[in-house]
PyMOL Python script that loads the backbone (N, CA, C, O; Angstrom):
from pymol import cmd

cmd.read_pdbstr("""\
ATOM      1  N   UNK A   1     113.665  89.034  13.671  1.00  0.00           N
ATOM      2  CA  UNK A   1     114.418  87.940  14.278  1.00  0.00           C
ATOM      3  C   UNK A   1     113.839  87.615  15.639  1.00  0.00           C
ATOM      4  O   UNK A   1     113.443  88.493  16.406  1.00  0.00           O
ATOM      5  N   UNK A   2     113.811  86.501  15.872  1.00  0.00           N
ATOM      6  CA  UNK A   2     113.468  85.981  16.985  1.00  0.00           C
ATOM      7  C   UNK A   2     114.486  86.523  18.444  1.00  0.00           C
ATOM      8  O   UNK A   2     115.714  86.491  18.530  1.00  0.00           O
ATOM      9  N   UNK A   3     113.618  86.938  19.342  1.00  0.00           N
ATOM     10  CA  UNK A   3     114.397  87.272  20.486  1.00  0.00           C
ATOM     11  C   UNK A   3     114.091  86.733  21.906  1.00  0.00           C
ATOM     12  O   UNK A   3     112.884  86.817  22.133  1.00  0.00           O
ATOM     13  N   UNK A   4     114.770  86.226  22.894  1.00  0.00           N
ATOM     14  CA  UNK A   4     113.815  86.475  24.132  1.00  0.00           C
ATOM     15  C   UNK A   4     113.886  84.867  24.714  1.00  0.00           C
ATOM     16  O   UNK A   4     113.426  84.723  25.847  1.00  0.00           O
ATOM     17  N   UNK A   5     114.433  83.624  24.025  1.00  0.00           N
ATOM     18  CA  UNK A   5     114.087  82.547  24.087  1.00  0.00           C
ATOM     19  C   UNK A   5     115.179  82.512  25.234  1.00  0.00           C
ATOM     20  O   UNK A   5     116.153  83.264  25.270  1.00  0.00           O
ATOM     21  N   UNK A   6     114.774  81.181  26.502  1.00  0.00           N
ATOM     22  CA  UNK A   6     116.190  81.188  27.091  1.00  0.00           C
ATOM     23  C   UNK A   6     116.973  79.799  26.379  1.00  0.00           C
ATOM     24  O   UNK A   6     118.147  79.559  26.661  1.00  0.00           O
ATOM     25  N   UNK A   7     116.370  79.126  25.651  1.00  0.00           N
ATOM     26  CA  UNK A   7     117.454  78.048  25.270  1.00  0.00           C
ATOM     27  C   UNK A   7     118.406  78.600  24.367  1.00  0.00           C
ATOM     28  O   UNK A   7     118.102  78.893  23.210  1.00  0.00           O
ATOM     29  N   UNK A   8     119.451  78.740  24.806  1.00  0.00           N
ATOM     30  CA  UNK A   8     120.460  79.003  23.647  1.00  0.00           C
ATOM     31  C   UNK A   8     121.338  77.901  23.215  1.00  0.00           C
ATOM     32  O   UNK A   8     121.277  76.691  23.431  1.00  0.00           O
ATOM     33  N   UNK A   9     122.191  78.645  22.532  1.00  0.00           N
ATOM     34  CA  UNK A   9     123.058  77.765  21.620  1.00  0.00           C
ATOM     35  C   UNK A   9     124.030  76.652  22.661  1.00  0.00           C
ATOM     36  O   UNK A   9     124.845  75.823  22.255  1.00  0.00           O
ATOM     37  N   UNK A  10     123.794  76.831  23.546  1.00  0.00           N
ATOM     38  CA  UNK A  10     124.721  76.383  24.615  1.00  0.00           C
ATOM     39  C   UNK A  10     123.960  75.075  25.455  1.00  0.00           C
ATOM     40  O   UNK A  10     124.331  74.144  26.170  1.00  0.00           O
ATOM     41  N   UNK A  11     122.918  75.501  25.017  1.00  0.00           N
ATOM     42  CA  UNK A  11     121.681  74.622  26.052  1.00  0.00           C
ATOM     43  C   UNK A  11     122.009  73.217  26.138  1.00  0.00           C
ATOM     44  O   UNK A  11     122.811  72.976  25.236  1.00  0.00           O
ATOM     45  N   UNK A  12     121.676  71.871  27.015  1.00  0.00           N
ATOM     46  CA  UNK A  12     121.524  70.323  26.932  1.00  0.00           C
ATOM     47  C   UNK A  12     120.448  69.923  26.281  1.00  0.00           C
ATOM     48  O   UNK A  12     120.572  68.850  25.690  1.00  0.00           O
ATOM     49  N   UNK A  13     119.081  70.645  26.186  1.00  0.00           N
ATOM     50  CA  UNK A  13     118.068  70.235  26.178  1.00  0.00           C
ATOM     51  C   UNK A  13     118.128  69.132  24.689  1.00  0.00           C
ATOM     52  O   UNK A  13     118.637  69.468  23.620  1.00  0.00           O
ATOM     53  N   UNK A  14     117.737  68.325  24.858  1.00  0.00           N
ATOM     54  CA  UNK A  14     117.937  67.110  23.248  1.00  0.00           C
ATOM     55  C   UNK A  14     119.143  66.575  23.321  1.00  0.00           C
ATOM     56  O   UNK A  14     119.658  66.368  22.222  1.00  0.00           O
ATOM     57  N   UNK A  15     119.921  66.209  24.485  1.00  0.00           N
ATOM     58  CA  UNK A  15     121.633  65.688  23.867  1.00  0.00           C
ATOM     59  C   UNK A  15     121.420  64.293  23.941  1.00  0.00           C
ATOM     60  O   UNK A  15     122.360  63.559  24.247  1.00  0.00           O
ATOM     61  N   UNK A  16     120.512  63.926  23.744  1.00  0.00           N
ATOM     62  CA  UNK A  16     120.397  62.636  23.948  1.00  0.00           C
ATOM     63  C   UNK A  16     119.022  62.082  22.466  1.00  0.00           C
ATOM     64  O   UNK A  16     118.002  61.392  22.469  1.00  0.00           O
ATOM     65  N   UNK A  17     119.971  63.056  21.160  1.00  0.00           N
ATOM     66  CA  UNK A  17     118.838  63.179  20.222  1.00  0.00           C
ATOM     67  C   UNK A  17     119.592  61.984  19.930  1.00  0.00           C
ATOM     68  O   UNK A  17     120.758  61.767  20.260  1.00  0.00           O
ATOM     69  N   UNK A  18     118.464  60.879  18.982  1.00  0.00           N
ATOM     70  CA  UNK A  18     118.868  59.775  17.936  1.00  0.00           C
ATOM     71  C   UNK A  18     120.161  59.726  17.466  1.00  0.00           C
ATOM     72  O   UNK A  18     120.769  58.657  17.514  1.00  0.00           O
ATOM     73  N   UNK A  19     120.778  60.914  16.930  1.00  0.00           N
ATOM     74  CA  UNK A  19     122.079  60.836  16.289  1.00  0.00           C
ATOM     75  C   UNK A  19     123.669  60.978  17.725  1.00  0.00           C
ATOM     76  O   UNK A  19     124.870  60.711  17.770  1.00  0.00           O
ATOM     77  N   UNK A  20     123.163  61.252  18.155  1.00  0.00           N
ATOM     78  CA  UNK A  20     123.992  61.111  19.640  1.00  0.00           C
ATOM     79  C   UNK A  20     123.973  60.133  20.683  1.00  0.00           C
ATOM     80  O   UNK A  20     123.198  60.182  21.638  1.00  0.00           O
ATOM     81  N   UNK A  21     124.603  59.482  20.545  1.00  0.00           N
ATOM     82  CA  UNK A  21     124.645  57.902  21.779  1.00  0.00           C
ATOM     83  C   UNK A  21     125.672  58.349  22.316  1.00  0.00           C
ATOM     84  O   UNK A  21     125.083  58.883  23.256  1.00  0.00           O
ATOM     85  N   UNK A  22     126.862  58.607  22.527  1.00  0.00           N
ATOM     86  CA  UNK A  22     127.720  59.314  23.709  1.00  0.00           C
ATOM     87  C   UNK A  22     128.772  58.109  23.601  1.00  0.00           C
ATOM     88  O   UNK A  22     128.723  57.413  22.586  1.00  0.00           O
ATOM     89  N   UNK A  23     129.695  57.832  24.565  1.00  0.00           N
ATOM     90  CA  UNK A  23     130.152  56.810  24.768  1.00  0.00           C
ATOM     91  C   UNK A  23     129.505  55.588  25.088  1.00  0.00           C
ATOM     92  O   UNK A  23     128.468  55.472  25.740  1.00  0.00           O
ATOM     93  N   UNK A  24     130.381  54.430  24.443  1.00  0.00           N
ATOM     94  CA  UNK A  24     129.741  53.469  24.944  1.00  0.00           C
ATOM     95  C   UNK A  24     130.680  52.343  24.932  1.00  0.00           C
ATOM     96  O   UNK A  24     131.518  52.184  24.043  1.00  0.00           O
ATOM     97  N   UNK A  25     130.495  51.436  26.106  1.00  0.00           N
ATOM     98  CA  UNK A  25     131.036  50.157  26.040  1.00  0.00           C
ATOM     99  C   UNK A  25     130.951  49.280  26.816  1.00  0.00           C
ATOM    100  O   UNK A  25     130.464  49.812  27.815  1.00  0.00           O
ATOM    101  N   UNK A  26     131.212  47.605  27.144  1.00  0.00           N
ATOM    102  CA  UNK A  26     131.292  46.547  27.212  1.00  0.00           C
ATOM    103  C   UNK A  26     132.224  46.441  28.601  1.00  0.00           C
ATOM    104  O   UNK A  26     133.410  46.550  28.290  1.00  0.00           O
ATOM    105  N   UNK A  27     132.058  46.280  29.883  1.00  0.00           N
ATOM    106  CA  UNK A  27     133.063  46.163  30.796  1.00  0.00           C
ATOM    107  C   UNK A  27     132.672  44.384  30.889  1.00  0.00           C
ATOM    108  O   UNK A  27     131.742  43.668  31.260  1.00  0.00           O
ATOM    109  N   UNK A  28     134.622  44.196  30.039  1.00  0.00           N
ATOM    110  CA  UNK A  28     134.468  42.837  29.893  1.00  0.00           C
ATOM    111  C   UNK A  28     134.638  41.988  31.357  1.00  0.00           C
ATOM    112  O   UNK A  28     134.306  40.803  31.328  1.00  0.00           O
ATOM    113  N   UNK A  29     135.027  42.422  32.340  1.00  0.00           N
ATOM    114  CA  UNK A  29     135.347  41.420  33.604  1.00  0.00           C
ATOM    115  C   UNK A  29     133.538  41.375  34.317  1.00  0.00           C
ATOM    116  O   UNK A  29     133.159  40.355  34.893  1.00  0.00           O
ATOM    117  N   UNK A  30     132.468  42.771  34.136  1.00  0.00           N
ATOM    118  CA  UNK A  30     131.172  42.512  34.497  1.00  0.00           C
ATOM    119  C   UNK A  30     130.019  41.939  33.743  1.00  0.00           C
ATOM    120  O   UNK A  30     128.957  41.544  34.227  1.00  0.00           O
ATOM    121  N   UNK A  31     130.425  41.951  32.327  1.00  0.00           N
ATOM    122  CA  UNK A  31     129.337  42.068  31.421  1.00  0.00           C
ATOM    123  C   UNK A  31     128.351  43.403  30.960  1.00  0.00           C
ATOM    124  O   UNK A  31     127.679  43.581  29.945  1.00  0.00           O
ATOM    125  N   UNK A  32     128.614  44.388  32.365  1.00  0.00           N
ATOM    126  CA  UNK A  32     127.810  45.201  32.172  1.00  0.00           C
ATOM    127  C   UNK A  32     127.555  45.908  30.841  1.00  0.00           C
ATOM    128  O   UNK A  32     127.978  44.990  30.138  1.00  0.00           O
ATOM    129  N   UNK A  33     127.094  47.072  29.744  1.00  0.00           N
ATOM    130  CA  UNK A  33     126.727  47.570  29.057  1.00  0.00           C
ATOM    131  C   UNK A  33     126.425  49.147  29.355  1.00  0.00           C
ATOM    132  O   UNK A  33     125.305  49.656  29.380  1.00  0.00           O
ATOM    133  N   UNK A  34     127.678  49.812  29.578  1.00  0.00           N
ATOM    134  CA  UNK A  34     128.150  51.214  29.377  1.00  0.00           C
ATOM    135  C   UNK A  34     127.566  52.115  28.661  1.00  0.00           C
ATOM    136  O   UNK A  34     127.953  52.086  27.493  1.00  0.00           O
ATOM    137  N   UNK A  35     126.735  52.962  28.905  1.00  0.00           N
ATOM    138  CA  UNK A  35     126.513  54.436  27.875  1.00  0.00           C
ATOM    139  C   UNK A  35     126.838  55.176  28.348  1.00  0.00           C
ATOM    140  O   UNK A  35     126.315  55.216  29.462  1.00  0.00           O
ATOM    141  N   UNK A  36     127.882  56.386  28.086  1.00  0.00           N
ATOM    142  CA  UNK A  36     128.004  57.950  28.882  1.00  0.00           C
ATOM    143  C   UNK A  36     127.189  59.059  27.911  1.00  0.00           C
ATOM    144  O   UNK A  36     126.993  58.500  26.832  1.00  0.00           O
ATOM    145  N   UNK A  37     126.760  60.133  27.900  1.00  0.00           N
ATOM    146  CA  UNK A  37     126.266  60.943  27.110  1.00  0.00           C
ATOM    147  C   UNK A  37     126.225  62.284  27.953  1.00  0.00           C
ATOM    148  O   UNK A  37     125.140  62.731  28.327  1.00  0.00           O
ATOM    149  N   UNK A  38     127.534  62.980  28.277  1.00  0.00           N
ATOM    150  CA  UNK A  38     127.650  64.433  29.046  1.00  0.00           C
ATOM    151  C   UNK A  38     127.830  63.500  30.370  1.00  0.00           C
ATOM    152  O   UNK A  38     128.665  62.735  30.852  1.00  0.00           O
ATOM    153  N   UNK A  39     126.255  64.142  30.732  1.00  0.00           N
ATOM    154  CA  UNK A  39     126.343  63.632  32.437  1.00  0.00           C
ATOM    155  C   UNK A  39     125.083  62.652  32.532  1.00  0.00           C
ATOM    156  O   UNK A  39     124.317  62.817  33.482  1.00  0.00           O
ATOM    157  N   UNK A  40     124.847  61.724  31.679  1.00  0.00           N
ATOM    158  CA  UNK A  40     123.565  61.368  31.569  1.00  0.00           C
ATOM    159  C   UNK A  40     124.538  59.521  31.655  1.00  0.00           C
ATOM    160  O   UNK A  40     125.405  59.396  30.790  1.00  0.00           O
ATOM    161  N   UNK A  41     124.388  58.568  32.407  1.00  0.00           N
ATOM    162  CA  UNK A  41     124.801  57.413  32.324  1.00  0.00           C
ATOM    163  C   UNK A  41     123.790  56.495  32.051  1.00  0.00           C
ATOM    164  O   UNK A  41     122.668  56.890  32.368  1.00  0.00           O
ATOM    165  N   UNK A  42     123.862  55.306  31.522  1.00  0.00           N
ATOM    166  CA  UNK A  42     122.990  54.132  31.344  1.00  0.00           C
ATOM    167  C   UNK A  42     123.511  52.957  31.758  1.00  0.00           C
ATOM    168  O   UNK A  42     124.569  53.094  31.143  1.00  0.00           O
ATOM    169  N   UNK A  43     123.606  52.154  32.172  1.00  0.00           N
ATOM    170  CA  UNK A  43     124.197  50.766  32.544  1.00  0.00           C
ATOM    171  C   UNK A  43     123.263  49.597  32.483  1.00  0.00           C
ATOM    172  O   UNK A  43     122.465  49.504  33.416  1.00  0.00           O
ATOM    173  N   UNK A  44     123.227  48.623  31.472  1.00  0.00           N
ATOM    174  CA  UNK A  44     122.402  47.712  31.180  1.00  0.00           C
ATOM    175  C   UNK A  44     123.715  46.489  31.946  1.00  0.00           C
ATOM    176  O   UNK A  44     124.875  46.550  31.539  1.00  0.00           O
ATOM    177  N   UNK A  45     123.373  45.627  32.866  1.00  0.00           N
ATOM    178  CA  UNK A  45     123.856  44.800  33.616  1.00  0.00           C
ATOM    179  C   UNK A  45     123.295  43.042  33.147  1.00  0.00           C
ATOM    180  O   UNK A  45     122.082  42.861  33.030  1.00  0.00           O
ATOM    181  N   UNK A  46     124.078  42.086  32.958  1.00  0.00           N
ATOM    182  CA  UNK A  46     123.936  40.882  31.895  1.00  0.00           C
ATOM    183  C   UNK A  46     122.511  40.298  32.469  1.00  0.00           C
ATOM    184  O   UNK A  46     121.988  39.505  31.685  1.00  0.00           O
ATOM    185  N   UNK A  47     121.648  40.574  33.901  1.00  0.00           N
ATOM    186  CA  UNK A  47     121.011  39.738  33.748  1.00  0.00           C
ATOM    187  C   UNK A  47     119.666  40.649  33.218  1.00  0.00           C
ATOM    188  O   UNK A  47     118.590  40.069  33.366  1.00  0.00           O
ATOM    189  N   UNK A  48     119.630  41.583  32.807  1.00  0.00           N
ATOM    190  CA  UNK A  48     118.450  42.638  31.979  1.00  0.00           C
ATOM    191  C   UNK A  48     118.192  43.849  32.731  1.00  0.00           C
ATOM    192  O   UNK A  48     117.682  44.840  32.207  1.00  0.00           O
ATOM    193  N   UNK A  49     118.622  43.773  34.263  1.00  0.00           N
ATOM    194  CA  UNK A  49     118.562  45.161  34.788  1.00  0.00           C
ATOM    195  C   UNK A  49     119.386  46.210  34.077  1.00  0.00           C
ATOM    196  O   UNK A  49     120.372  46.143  33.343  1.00  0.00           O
ATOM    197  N   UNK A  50     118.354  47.595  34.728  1.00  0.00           N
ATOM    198  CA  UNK A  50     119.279  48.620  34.302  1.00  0.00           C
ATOM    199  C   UNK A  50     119.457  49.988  35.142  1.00  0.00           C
ATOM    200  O   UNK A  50     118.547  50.633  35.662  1.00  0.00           O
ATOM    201  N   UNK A  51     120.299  50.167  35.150  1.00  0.00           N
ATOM    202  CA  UNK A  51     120.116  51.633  35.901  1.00  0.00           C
ATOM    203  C   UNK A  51     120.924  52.736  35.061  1.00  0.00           C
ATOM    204  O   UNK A  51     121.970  52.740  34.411  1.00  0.00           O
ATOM    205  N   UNK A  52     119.784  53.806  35.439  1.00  0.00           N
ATOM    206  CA  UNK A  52     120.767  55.213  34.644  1.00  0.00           C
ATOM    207  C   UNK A  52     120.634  56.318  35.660  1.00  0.00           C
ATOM    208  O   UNK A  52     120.047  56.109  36.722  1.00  0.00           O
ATOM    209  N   UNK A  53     121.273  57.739  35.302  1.00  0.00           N
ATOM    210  CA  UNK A  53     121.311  58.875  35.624  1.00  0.00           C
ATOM    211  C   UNK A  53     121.145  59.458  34.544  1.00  0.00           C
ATOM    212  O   UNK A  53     121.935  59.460  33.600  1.00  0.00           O
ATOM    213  N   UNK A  54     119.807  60.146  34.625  1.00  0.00           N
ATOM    214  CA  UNK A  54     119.479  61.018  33.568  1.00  0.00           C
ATOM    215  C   UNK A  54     119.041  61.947  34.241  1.00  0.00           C
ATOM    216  O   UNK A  54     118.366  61.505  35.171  1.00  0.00           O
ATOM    217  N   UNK A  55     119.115  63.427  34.219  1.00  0.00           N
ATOM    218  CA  UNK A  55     118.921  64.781  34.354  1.00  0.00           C
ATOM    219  C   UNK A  55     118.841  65.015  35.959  1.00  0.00           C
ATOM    220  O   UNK A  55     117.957  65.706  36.467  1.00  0.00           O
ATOM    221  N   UNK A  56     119.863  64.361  36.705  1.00  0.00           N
ATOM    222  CA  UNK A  56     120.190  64.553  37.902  1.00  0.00           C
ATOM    223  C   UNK A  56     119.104  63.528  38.229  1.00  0.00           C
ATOM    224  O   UNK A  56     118.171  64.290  38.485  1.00  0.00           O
ATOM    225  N   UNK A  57     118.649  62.360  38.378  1.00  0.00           N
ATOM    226  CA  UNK A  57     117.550  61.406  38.535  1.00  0.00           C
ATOM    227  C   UNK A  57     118.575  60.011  38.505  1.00  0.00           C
ATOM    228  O   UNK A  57     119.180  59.752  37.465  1.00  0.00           O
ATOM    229  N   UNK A  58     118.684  59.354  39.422  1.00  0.00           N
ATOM    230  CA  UNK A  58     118.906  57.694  39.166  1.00  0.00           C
ATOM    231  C   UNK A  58     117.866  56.644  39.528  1.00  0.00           C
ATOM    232  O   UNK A  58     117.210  56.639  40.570  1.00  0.00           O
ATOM    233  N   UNK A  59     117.792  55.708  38.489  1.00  0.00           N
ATOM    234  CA  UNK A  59     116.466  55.130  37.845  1.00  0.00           C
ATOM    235  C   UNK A  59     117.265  53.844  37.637  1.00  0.00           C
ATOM    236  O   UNK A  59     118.150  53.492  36.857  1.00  0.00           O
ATOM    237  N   UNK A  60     116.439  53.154  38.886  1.00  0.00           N
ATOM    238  CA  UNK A  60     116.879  51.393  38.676  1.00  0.00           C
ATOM    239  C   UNK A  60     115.355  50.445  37.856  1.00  0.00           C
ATOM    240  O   UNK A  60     114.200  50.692  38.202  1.00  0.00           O
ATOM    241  N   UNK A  61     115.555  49.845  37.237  1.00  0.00           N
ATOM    242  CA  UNK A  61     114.698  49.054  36.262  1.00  0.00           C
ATOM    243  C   UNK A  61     114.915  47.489  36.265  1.00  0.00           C
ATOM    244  O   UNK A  61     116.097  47.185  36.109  1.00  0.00           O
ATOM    245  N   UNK A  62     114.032  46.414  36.409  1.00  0.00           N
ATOM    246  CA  UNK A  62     114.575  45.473  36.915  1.00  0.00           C
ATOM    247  C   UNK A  62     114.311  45.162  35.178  1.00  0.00           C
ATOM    248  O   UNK A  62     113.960  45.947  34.297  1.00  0.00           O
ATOM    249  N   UNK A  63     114.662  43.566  35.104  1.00  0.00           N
ATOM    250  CA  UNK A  63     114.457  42.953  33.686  1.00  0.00           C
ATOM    251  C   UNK A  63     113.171  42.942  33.231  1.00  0.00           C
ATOM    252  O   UNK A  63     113.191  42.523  32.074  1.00  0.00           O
ATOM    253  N   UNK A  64     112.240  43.159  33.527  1.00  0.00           N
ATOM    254  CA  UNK A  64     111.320  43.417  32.962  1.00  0.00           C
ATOM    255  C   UNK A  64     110.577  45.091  32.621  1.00  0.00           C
ATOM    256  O   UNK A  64     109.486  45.262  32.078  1.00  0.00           O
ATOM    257  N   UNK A  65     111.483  46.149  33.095  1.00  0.00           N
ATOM    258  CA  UNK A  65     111.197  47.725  32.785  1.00  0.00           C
ATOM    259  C   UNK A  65     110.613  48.050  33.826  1.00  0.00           C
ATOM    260  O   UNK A  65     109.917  49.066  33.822  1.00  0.00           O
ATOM    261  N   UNK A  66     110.754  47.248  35.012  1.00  0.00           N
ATOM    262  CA  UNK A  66     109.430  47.740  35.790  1.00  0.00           C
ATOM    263  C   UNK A  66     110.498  49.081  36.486  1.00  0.00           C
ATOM    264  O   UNK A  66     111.718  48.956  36.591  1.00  0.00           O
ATOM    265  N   UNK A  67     109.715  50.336  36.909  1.00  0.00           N
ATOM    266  CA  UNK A  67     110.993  51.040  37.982  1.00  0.00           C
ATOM    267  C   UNK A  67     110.704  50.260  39.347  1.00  0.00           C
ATOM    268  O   UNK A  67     109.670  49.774  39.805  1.00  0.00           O
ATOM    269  N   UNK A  68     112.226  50.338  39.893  1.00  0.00           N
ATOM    270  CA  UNK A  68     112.108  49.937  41.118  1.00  0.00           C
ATOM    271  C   UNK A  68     112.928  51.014  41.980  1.00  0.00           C
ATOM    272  O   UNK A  68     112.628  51.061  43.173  1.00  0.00           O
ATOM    273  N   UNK A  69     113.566  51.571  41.686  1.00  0.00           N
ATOM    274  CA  UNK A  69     114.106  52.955  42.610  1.00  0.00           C
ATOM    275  C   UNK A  69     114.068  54.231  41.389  1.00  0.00           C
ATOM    276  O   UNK A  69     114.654  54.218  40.306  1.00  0.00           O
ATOM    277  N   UNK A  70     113.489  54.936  41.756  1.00  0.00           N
ATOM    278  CA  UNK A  70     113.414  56.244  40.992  1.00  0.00           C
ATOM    279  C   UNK A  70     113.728  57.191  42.703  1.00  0.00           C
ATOM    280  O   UNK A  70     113.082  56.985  43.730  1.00  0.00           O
ATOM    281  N   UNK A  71     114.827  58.153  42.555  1.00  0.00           N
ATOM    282  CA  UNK A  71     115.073  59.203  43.128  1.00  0.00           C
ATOM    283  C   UNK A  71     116.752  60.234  42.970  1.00  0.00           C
ATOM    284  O   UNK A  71     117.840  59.850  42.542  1.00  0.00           O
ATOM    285  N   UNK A  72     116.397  61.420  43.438  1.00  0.00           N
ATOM    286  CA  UNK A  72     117.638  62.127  43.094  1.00  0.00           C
ATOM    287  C   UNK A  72     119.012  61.761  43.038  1.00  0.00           C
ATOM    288  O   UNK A  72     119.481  61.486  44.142  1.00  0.00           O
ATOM    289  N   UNK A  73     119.742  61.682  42.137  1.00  0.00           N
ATOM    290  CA  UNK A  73     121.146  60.723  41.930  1.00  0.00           C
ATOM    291  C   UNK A  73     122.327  61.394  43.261  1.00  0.00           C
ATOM    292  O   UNK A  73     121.996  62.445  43.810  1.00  0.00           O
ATOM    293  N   UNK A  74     123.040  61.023  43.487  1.00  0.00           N
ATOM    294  CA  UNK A  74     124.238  61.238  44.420  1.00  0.00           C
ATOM    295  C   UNK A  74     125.136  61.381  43.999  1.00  0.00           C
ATOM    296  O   UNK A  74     125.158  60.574  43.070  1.00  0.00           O
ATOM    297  N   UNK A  75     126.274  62.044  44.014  1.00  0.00           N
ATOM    298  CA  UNK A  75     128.138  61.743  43.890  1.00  0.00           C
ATOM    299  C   UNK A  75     128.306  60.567  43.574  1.00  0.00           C
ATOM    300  O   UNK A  75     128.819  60.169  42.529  1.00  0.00           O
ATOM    301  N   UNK A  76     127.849  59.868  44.531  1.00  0.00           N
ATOM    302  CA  UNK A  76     128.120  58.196  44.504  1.00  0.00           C
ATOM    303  C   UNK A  76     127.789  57.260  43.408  1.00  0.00           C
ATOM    304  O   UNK A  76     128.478  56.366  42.917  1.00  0.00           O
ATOM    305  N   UNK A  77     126.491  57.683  43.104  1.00  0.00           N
ATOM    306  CA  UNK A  77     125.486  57.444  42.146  1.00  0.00           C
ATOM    307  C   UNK A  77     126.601  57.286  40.649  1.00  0.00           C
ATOM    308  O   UNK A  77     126.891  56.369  39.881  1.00  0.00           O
ATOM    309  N   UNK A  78     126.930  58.566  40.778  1.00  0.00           N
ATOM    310  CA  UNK A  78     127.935  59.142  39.378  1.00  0.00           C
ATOM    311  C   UNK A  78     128.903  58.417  39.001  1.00  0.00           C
ATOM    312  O   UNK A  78     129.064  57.878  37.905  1.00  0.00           O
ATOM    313  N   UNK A  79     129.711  58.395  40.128  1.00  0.00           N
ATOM    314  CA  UNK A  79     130.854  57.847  40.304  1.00  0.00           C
ATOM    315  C   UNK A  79     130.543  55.772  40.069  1.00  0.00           C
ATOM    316  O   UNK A  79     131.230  54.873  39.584  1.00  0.00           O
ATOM    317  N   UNK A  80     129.442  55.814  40.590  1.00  0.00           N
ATOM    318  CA  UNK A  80     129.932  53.793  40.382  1.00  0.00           C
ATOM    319  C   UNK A  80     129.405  53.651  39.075  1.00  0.00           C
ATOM    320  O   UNK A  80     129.721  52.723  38.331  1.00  0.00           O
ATOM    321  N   UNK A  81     128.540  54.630  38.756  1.00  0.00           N
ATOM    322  CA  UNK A  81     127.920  54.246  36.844  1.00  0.00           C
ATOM    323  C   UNK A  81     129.247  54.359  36.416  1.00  0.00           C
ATOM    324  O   UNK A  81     129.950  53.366  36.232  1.00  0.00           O
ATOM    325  N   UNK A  82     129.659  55.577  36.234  1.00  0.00           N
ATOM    326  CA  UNK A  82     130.484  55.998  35.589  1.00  0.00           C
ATOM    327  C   UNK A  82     132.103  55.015  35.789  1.00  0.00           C
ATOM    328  O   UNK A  82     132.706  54.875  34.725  1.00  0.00           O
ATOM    329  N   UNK A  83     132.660  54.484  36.823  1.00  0.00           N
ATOM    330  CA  UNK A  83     133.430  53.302  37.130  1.00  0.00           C
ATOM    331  C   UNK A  83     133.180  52.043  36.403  1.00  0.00           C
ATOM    332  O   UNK A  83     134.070  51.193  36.429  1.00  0.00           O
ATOM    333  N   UNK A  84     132.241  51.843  35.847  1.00  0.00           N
ATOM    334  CA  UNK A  84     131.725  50.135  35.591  1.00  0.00           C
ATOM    335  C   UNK A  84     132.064  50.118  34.112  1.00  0.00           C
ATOM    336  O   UNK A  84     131.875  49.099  33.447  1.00  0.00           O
TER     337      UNK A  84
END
""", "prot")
cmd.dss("prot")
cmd.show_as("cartoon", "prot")
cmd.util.cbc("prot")
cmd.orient("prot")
């Protein structure tokens, strides 16, 4: 038997496999476009921007994919994805 690995049964690593999209929804007064998945947020905003928090990282993307802020996410960070 295999021994010794540290990912265990408990691990995050993949929660964000194909068959897992997390929450999701439509904040009808912004337009915005909601994903939650644990602690991992996405927010697609009506005019094609996007910003997420993925693995302690918040990552702004304008409408065309370009990054335009990549750096360590905040409380704050959490809290207004996660609000919208």
């Amino acid at each position: 038997a295999f021994t010794g690995g540290d990912d265990g049964p408990g691990d995050d690593h993949g929660a964000d496999s194909a068959g897992d999209h997390g929450q999701e929804h439509v904040n009808q007064l912004t337009g915005d476009k909601v994903e939650v998945a644990g602690k991992n947020v996405e927010v697609t905003h009506p005019d094609g921007t996007k910003e997420e928090i993925e693995n302690g990282r918040f990552e702004q993307k304008d409408a065309t994919g370009q990054t335009i802020v990549e750096r360590p996410a905040t409380p704050e960070d959490v809290a207004r994805l996660q609000g919208l």
